[in-house]
PyMOL commands that place a pseudoatom at each C-alpha (Angstrom):
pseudoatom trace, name=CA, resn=UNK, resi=1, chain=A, elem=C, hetatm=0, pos=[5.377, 178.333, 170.923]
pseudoatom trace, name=CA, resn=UNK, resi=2, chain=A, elem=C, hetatm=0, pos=[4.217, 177.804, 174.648]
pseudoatom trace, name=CA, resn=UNK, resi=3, chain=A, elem=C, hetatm=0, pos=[5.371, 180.240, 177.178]
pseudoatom trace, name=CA, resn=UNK, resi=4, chain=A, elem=C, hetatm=0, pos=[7.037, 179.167, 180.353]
pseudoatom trace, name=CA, resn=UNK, resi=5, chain=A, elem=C, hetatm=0, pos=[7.692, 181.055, 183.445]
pseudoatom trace, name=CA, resn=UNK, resi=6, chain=A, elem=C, hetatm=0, pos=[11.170, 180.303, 185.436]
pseudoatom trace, name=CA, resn=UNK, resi=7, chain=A, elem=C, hetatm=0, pos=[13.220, 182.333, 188.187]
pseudoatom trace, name=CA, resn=UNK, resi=8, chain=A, elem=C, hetatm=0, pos=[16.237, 183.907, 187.227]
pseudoatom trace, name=CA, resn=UNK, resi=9, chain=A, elem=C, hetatm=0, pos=[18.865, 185.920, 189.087]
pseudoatom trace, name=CA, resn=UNK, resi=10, chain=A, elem=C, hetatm=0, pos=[18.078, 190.076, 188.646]
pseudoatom trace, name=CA, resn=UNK, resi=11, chain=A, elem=C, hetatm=0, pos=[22.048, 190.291, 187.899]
pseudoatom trace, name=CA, resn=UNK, resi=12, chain=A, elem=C, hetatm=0, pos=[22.287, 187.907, 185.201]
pseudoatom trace, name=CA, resn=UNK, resi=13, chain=A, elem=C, hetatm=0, pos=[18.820, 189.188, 183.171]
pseudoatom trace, name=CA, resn=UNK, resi=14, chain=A, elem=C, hetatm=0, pos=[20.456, 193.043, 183.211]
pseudoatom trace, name=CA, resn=UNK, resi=15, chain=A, elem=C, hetatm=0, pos=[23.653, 191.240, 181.912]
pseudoatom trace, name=CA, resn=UNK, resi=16, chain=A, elem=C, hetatm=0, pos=[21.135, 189.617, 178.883]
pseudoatom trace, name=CA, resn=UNK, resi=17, chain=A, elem=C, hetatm=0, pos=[19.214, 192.868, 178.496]
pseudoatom trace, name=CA, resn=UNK, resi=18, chain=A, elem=C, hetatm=0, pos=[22.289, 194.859, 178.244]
pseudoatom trace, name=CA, resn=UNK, resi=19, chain=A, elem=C, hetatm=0, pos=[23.837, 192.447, 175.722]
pseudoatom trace, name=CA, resn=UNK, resi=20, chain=A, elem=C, hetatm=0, pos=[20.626, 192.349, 173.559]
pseudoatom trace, name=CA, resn=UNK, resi=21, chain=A, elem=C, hetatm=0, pos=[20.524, 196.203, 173.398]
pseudoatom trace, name=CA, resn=UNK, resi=22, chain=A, elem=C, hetatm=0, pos=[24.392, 196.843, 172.988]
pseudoatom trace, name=CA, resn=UNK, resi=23, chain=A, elem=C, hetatm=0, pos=[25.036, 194.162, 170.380]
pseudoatom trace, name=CA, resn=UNK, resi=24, chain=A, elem=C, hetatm=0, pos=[21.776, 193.368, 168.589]
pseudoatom trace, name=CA, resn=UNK, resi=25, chain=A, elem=C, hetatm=0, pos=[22.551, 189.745, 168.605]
pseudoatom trace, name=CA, resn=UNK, resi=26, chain=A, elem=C, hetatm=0, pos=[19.053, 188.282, 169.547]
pseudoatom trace, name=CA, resn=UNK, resi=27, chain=A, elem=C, hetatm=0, pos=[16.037, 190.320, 169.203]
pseudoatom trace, name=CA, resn=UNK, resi=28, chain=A, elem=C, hetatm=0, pos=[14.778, 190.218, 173.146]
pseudoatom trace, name=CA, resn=UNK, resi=29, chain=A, elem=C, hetatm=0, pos=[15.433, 188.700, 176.113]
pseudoatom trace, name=CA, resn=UNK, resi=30, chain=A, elem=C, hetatm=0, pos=[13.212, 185.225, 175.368]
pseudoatom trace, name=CA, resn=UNK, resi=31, chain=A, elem=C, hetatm=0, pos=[15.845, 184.557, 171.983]
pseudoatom trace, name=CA, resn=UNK, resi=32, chain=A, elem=C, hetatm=0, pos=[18.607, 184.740, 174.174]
pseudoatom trace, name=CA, resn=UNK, resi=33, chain=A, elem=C, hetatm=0, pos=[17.374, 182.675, 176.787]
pseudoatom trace, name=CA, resn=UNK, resi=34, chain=A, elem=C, hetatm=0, pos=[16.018, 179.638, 173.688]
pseudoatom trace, name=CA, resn=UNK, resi=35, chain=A, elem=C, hetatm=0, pos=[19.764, 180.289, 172.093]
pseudoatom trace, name=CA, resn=UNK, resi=36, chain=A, elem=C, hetatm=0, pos=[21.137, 179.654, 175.689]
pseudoatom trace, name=CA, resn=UNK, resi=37, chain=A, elem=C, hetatm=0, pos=[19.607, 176.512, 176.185]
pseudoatom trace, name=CA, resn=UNK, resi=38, chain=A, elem=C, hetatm=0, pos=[19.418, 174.925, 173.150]
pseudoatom trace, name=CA, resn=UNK, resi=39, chain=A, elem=C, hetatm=0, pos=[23.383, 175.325, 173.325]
pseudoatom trace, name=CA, resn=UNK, resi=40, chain=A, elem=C, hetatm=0, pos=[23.430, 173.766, 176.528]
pseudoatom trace, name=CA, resn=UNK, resi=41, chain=A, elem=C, hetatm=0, pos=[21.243, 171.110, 175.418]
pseudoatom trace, name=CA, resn=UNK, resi=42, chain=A, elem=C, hetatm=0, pos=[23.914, 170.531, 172.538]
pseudoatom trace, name=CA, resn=UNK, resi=43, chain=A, elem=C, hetatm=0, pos=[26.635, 170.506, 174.828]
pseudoatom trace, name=CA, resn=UNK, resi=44, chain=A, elem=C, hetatm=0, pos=[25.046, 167.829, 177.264]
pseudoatom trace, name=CA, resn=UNK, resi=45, chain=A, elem=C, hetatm=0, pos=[24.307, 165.688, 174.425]
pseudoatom trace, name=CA, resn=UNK, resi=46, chain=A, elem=C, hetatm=0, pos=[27.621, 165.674, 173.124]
pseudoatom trace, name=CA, resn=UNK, resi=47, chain=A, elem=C, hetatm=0, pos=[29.440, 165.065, 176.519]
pseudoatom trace, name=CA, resn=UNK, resi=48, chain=A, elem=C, hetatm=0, pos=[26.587, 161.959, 176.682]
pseudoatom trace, name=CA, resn=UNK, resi=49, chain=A, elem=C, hetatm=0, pos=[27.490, 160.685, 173.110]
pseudoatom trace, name=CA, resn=UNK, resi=50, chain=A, elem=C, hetatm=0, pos=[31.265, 160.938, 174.094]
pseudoatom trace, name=CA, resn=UNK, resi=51, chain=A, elem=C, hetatm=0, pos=[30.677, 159.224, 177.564]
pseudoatom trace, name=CA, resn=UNK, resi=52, chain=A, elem=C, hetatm=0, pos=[28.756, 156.076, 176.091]
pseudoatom trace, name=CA, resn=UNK, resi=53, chain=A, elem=C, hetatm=0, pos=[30.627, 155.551, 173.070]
pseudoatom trace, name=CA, resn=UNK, resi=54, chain=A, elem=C, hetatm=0, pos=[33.904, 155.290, 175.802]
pseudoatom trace, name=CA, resn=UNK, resi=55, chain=A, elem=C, hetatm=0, pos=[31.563, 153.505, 177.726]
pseudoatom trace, name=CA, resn=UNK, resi=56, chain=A, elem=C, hetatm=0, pos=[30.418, 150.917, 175.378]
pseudoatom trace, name=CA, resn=UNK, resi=57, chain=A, elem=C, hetatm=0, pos=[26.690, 151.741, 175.709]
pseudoatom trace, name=CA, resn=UNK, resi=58, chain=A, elem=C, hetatm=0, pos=[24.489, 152.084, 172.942]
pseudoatom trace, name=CA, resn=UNK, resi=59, chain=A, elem=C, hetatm=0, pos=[21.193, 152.481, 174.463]
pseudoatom trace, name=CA, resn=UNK, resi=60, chain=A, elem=C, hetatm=0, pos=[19.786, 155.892, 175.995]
pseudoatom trace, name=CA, resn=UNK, resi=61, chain=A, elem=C, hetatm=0, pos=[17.736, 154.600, 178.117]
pseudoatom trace, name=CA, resn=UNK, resi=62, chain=A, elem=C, hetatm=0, pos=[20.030, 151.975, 179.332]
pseudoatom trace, name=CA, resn=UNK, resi=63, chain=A, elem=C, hetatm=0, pos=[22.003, 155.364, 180.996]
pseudoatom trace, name=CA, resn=UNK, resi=64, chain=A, elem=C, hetatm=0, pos=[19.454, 157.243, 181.485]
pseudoatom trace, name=CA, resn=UNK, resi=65, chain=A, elem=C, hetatm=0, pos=[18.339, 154.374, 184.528]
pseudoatom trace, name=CA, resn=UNK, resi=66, chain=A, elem=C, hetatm=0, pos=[21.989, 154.277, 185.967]
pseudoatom trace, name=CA, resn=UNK, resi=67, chain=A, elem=C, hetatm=0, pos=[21.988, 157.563, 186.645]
pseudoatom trace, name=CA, resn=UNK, resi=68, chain=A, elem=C, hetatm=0, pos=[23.847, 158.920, 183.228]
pseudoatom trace, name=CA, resn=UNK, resi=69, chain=A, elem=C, hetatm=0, pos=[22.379, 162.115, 182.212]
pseudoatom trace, name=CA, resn=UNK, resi=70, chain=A, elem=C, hetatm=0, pos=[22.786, 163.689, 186.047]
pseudoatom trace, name=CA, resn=UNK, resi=71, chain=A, elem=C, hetatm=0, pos=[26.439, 162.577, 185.685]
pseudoatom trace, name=CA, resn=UNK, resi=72, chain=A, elem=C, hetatm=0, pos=[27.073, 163.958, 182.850]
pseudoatom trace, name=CA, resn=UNK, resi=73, chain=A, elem=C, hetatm=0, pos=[25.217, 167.068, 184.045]
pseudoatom trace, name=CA, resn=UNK, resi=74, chain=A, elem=C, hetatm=0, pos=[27.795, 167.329, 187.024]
pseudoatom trace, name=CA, resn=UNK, resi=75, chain=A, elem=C, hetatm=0, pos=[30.740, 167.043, 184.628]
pseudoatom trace, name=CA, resn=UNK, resi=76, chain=A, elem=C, hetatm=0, pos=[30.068, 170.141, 182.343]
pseudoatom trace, name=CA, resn=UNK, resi=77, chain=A, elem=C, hetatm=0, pos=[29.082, 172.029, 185.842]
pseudoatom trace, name=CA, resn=UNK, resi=78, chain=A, elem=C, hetatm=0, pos=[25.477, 172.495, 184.993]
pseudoatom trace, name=CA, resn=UNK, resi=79, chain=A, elem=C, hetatm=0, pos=[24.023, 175.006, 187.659]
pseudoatom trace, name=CA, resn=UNK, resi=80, chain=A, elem=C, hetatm=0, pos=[21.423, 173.381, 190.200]
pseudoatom trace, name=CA, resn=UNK, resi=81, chain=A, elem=C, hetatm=0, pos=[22.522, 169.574, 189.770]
pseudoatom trace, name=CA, resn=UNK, resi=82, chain=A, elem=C, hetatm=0, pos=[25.014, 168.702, 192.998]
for i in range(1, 82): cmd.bond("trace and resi %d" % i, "trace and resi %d" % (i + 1))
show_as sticks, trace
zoom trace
């Protein structure tokens, strides 16, 4: 596994540390934050799916030159894309 470094608010990693020691769900921090956005990931991928097959397009990267995948971004509110 390669380790990555990336900025994230002080509140919001006390919120993750205190859910990994109250409930025990992950292990540390670093399982949370994989778990979080592999989710995310999931949940992009399936708005995408949904959006082409309403669409009518059938090729990724076909959608990924107009622009799809920052549209579809927008419309599940993922934090940093405007």
């Amino acid at each position: 596994m390669k380790c990555y470094s990336l900025v994230i608010e002080p509140r919001l990693v006390k919120e993750i540390d205190a859910l990994v020691k109250k409930h025990g769900l992950y292990s540390s921090r670093s399982d949370f934050i994989r778990d979080a956005i592999r989710q995310r990931l999931i949940e992009i991928k399936q708005l995408m799916d949904k959006k082409q097959a309403k669409e009518g397009k059938h090729h990724e990267e076909e959608a990924l030159q107009e622009g799809f995948v920052e549209q579809a971004m927008k419309e599940v509110k993922f934090p940093g894309v405007r």
